[in-house]
C-alpha positions as CSV (number, residue, x, y, z in Angstrom):
1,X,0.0,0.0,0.0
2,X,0.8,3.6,-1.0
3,X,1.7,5.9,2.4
4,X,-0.1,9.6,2.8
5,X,3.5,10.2,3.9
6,X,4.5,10.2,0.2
7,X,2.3,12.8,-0.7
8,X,2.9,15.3,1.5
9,X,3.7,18.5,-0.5
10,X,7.3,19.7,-0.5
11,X,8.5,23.3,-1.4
12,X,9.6,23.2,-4.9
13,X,7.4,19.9,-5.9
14,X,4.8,22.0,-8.1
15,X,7.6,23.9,-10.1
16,X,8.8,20.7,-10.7
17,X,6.0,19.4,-12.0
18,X,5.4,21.8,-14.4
19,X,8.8,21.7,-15.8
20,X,8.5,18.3,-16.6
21,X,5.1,18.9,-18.0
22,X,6.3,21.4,-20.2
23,X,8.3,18.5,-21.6
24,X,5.3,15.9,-22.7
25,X,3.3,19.3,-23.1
26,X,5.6,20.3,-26.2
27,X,5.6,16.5,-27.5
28,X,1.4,16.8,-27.8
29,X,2.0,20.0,-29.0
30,X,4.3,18.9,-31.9
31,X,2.2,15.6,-32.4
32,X,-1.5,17.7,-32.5
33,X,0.9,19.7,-35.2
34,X,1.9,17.0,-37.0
35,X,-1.9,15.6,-37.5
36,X,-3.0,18.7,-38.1
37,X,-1.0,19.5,-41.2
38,X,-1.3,16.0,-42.5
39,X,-5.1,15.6,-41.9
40,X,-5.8,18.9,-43.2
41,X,-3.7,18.4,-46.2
42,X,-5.0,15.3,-47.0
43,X,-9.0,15.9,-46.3
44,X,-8.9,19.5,-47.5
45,X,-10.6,22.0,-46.1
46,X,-14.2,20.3,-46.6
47,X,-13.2,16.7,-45.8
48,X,-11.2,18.3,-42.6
49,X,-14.2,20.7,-41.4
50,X,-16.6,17.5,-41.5
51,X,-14.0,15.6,-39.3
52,X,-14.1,18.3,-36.7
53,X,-17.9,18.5,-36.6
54,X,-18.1,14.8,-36.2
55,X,-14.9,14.9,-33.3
56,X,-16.4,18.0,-31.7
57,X,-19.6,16.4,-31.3
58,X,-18.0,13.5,-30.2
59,X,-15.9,15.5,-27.4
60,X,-18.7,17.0,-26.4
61,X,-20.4,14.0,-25.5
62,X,-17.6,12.2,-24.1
63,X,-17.4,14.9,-21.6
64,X,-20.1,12.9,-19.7
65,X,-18.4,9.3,-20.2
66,X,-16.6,9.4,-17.0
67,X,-20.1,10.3,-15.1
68,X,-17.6,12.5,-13.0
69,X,-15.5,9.6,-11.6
70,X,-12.0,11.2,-12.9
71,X,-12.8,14.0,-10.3
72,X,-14.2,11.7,-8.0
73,X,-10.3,9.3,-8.4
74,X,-8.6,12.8,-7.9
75,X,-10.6,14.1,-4.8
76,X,-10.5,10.9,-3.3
77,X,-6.7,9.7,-3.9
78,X,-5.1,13.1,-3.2
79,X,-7.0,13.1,0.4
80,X,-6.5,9.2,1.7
81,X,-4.1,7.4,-0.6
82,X,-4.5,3.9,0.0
83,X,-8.0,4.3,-1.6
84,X,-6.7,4.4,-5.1
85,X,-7.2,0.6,-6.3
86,X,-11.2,1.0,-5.2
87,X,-11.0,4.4,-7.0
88,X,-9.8,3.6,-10.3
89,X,-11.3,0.3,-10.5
90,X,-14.8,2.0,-10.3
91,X,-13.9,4.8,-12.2
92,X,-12.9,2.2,-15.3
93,X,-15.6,0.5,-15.0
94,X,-17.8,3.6,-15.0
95,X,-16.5,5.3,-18.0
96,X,-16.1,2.4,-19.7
97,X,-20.0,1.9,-19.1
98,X,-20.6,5.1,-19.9
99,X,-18.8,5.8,-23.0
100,X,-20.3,2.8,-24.6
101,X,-23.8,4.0,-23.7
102,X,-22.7,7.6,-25.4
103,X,-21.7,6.1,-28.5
104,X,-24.6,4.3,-29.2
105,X,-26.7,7.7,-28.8
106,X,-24.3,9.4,-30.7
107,X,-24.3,6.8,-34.0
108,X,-28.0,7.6,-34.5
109,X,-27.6,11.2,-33.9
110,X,-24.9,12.3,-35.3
111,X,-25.9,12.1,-39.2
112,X,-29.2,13.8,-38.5
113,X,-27.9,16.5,-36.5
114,X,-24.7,17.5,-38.6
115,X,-26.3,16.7,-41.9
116,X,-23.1,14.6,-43.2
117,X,-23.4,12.1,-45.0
118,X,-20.2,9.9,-44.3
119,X,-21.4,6.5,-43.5
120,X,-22.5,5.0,-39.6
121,X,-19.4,3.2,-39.6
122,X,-16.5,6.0,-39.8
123,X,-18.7,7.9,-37.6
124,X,-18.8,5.0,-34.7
125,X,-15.4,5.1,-35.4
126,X,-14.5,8.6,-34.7
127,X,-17.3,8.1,-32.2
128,X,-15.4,5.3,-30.4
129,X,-12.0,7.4,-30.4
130,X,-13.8,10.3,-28.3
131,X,-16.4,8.5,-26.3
132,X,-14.5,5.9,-25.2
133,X,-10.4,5.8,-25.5
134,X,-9.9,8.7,-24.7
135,X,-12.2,9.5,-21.7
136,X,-10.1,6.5,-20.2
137,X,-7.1,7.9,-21.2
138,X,-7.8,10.9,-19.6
139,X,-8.9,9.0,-16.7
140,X,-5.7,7.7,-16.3
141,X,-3.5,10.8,-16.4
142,X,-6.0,12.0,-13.7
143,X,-4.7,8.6,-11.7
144,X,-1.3,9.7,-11.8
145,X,-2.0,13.6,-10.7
146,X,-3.6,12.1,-8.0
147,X,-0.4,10.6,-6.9
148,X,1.0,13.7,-7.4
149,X,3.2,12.3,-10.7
150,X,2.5,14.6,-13.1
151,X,5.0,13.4,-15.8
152,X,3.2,10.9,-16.5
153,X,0.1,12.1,-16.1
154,X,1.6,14.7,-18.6
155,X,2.5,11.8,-20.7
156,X,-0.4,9.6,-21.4
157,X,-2.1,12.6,-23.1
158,X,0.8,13.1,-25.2
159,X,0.8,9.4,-25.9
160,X,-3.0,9.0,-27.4
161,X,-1.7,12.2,-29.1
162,X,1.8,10.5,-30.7
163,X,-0.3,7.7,-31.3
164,X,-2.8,9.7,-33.6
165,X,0.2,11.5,-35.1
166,X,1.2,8.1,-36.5
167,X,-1.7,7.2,-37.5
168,X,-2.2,10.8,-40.0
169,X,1.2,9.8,-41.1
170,X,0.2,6.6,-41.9
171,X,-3.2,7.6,-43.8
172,X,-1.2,9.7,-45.6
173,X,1.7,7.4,-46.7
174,X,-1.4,4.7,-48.0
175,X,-2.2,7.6,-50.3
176,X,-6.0,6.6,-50.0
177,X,-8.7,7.7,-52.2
178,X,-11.7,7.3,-49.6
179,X,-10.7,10.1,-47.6
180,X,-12.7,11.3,-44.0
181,X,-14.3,7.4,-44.6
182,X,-10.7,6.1,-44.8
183,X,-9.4,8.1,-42.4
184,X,-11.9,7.6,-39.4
185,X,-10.3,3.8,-39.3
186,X,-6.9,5.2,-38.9
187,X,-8.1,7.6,-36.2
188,X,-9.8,4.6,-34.4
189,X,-6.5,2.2,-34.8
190,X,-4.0,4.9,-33.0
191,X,-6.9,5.5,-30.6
192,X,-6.9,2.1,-29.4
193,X,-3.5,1.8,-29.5
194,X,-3.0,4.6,-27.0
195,X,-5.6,3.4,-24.5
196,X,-3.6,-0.2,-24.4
197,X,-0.5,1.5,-23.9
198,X,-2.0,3.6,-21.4
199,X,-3.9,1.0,-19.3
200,X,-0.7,-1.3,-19.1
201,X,1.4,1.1,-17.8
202,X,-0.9,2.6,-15.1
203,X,-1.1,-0.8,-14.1
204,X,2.7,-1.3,-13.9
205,X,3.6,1.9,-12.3
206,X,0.7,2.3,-10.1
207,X,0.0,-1.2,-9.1
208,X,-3.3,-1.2,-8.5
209,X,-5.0,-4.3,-6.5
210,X,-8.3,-6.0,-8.0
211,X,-11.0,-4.4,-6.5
212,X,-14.0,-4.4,-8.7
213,X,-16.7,-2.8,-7.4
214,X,-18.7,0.1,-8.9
215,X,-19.5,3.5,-7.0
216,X,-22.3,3.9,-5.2
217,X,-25.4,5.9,-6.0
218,X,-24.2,8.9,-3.4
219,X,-21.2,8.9,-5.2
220,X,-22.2,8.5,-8.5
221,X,-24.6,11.5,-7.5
222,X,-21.5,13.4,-6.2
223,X,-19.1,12.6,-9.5
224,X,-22.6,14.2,-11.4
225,X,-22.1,17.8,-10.0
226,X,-18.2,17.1,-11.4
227,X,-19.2,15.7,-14.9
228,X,-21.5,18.5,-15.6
229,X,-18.4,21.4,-15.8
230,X,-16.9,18.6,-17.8
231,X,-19.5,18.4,-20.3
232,X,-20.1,22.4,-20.4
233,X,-16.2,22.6,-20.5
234,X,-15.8,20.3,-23.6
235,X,-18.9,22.0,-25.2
236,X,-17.4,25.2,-24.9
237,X,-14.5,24.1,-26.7
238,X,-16.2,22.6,-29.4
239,X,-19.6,23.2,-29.8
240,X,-18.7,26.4,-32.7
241,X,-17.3,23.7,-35.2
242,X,-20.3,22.0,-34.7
243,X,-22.2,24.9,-35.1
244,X,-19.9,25.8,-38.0
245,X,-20.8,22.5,-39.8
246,X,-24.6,23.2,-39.5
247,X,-24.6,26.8,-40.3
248,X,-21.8,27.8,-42.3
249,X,-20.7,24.8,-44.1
250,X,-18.1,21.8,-44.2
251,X,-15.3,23.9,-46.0
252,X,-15.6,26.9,-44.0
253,X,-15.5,25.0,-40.6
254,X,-12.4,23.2,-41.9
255,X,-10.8,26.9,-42.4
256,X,-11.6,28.0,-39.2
257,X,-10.5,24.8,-37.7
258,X,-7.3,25.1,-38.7
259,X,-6.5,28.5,-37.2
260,X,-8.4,27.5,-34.0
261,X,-6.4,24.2,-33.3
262,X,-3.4,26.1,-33.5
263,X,-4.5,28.6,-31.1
264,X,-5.6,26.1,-28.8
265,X,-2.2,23.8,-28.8
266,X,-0.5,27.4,-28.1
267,X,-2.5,27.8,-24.4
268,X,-1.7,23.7,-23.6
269,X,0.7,25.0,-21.2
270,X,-1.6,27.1,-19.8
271,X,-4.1,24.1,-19.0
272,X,-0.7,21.7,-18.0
273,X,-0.1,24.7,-15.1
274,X,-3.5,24.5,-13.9
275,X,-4.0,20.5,-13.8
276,X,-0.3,20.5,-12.1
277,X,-1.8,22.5,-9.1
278,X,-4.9,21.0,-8.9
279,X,-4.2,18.5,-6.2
280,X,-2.9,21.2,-4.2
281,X,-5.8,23.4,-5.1
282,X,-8.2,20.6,-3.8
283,X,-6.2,20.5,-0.7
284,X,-5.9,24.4,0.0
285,X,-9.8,24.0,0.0
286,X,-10.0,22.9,3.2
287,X,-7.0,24.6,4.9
288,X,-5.9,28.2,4.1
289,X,-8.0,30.7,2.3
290,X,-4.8,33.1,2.1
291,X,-2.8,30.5,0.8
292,X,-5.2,29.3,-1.9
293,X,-5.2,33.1,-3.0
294,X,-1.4,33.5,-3.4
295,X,-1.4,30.3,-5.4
296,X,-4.1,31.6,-7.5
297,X,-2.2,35.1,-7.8
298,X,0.9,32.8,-9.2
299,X,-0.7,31.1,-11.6
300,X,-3.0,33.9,-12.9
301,X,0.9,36.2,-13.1
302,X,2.1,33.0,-15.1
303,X,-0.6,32.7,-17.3
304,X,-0.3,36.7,-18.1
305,X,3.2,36.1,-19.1
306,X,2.6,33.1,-21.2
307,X,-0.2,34.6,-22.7
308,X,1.8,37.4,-24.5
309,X,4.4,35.4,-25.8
310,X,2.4,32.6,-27.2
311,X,0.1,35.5,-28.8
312,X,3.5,36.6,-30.5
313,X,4.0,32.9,-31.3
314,X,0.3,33.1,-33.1
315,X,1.0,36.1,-35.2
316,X,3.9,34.5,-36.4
317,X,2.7,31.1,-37.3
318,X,-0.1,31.9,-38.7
319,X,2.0,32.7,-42.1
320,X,2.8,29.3,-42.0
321,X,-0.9,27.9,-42.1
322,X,-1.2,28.1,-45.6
323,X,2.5,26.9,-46.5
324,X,1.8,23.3,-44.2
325,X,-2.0,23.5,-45.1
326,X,-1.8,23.7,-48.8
327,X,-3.0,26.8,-50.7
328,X,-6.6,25.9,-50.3
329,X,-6.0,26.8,-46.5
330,X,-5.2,30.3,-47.5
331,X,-8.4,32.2,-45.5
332,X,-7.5,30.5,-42.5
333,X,-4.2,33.4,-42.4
334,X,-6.4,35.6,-41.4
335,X,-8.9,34.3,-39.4
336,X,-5.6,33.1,-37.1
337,X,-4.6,36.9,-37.0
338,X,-8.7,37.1,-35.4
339,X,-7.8,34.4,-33.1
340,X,-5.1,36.4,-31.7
341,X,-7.3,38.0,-29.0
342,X,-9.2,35.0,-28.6
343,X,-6.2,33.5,-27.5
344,X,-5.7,35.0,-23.7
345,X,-9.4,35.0,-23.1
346,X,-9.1,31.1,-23.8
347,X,-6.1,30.5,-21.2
348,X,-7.5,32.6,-18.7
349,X,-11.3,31.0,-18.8
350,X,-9.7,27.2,-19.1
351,X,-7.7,29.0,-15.7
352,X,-10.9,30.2,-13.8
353,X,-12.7,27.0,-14.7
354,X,-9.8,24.9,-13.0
355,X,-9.7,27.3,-10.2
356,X,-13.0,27.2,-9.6
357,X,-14.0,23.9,-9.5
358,X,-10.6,22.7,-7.1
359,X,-12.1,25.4,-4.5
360,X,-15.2,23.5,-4.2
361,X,-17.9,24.9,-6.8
362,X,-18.3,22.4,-9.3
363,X,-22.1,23.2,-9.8
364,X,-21.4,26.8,-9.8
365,X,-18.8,26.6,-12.8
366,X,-21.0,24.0,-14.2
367,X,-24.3,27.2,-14.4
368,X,-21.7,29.8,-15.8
369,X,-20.1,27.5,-18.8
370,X,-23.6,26.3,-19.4
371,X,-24.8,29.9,-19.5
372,X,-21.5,30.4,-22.0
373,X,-23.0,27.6,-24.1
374,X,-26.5,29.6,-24.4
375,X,-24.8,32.4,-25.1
376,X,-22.2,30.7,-27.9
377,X,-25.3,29.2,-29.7
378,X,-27.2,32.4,-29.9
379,X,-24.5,34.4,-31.0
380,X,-23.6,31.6,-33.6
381,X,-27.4,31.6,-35.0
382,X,-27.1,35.3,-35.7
383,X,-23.3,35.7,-36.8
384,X,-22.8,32.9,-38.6
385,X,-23.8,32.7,-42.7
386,X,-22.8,30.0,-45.3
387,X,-18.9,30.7,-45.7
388,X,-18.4,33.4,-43.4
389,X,-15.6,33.0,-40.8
390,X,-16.1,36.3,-38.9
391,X,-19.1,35.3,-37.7
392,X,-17.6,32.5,-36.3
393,X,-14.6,34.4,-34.8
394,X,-16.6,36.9,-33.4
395,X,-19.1,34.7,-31.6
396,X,-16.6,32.7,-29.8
397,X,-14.4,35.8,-28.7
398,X,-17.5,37.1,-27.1
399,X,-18.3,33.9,-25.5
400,X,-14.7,33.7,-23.9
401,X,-14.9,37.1,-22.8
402,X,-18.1,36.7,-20.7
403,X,-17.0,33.4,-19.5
404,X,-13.7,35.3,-17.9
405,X,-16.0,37.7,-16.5
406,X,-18.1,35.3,-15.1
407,X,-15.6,32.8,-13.7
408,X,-13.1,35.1,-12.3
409,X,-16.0,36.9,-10.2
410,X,-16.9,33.9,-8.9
411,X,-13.5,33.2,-7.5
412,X,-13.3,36.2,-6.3
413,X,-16.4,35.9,-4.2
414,X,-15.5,32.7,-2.9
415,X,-12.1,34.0,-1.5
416,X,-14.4,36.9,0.2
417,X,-16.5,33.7,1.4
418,X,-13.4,32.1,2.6
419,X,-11.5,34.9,4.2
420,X,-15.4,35.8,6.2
């Protein structure tokens, strides 16, 4: 069994962490590159905007697969160690459960609701990838934060994404004429891949004893309130290129795609801060309001800094869209340069959301992304016209604006709560 004594925190153990985040962080980042220019250049911009309807609407759902039990693993581990072989046996056996219930929803909904015609097969297969690998995936980096290792919690992310990075490079050395169809099976194949690699070597490093036994309804009730801001946080993140798909087309989503993944792999660090104080955050909770609050302070002074330079970072590689892309990629130049702003009000709401729900207001964050949601879908339905990428641009930097707003007043209300 695991001692509490080894997870005691020690003065320097978070700036560790992060440092060797930053590591796996910049492999994912140069794997989500490396898919990105070889599945947009082989799907073009059409072929590419239908996958990213079909993922995003995938992601969005598998935001509820875990039921909450990732938060549920993290809560419990980082409070009374030798819990973790009850915790993540349940917590497997609950996403599994409930990612395979998603994606059996999502196989009859999905054509009707994206209008895409690409066959039921491809689409259970990108359906699979989202609903199920990676939520367990996911699941087990969470199993490693708990214990406080974040390099390999890092490093399983980075693994599914290596693992998809292969499989691009793979579709695209087959030179296949079927395209998205074709490609789906790829995407599945370095999907499952990932997820064996991942669950044999939690089991190796983490040694969990067989214990299976699914939560109980209490705490399945509990790990609710935490799969709700998981659901309204993957919406948020992909619920314009679904949008996109429906109103403004397949080839315009795949432009705006494009200029929005890269703007997203730029704040992963961001997110890799965040999830490396977490556990502390959680713990802070129930101590120290003051300490809580200079934590917050050094991560929100961090994530200022970042910000600025990976905006520069934007700017610059945005040139470069066209000359990885392909020509036909051209328009998503500019709508990077939009995505410049966007950029900071991303990293500071995927912050506050973090922040937010570690103090102990899951349901709270959970009211104001599902508010951001309304307000995303509204401002989509009025923006957005066939082949317009403003529209799109100018809905979601509005959304993230209001979000920060939102989130960031709620903190700050709950540290007036605290210090009461």
């Amino acid at each position: 069994m695991t001692s509490s004594r080894e997870f005691r925190y020690k003065p320097g153990l978070l700036a560790k962490n992060t440092a060797i985040n930053a590591v796996w962080q910049f492999v994912r980042i140069s794997a989500q590159l490396i898919s990105l220019i070889v599945v947009a250049r082989g799907l073009g911009p059409d072929g590419y905007g239908t996958f990213a309807g079909v993922s995003g609407l995938a992601a969005i759902g598998g935001g509820l697969a875990t039921l909450g039990s990732n938060y549920l693993l993290l809560q419990g581990v980082a409070r009374v160690p030798d819990t973790f072989s009850r915790y993540w046996h349940a917590s497997l056996l609950t996403t599994m459960s409930g990612g395979i219930g998603l994606l059996t929803l999502f196989s009859l909904l999905a054509p009707l609701f994206l209008h895409v015609n690409i066959g039921v097969w491809p689409i259970m297969a990108i359906g699979a990838s989202e609903l199920v690998c990676y939520p367990i995936v996911y699941l087990a980096g969470f199993a490693f934060q708990a214990h406080e290792r974040l390099g390999w919690g890092a490093a399983l992310p980075a693994l599914m994404a290596a693992s998809r990075a292969i499989g691009a490079i793979l579709y695209g050395a087959f030179d296949t004429n079927g395209g998205l169809s074709d490609y789906a099976w790829f995407h599945f194949g370095a999907s499952i891949s990932a997820l064996v690699c991942v669950l044999a070597i939690t089991t190796r490093k983490l040694s969990p004893t067989t214990v299976w036994k699914f939560f109980s309804l209490r705490e399945l009730r509990e790990g609710l309130s935490f799969s709700m801001p998981w659901f309204t946080t993957n919406a948020l993140g992909e619920l314009d290129k679904v949008l996109a798909v429906r109103l403004a087309g397949a080839e315009a989503t795949g432009l705006y795609t494009a200029a929005y993944r890269l703007m997203s792999i730029l704040t992963l660090p961001v997110a890799s801060l965040a999830l490396a104080a977490q556990p502390r955050l959680f713990r802070l909770a129930n101590e120290s309001g003051n300490a809580t609050q200079r934590l917050v302070s050094q991560l929100s002074i961090a994530a200022i800094l970042y910000s600025v330079a990976a905006m520069i970072c934007l700017a610059v590689l945005a040139i470069t869209l066209p000359i990885f892309l392909g020509q036909s990629f051209m328009p998503s130049l500019q709508t990077a340069r939009l995505l410049i702003i966007v950029l900071p009000l991303f990293a500071f709401r995927i912050l506050g959301s973090i922040v937010l729900l570690s103090a102990g207001h899951p349901i709270q964050r959970a009211r104001i992304e599902a508010f951001g949601i309304l307000v995303l879908y509204t401002l989509a339905t009025l923006l957005i016209r066939p082949g317009s990428l403003n529209g799109i641009v100018l809905a979601v930097c509005i959304t993230e604006a209001t979000m920060d707003i939102l989130l960031w007043v709620a903190i700050f209300k709950a540290f007036r709560r605290t210090a009461a």
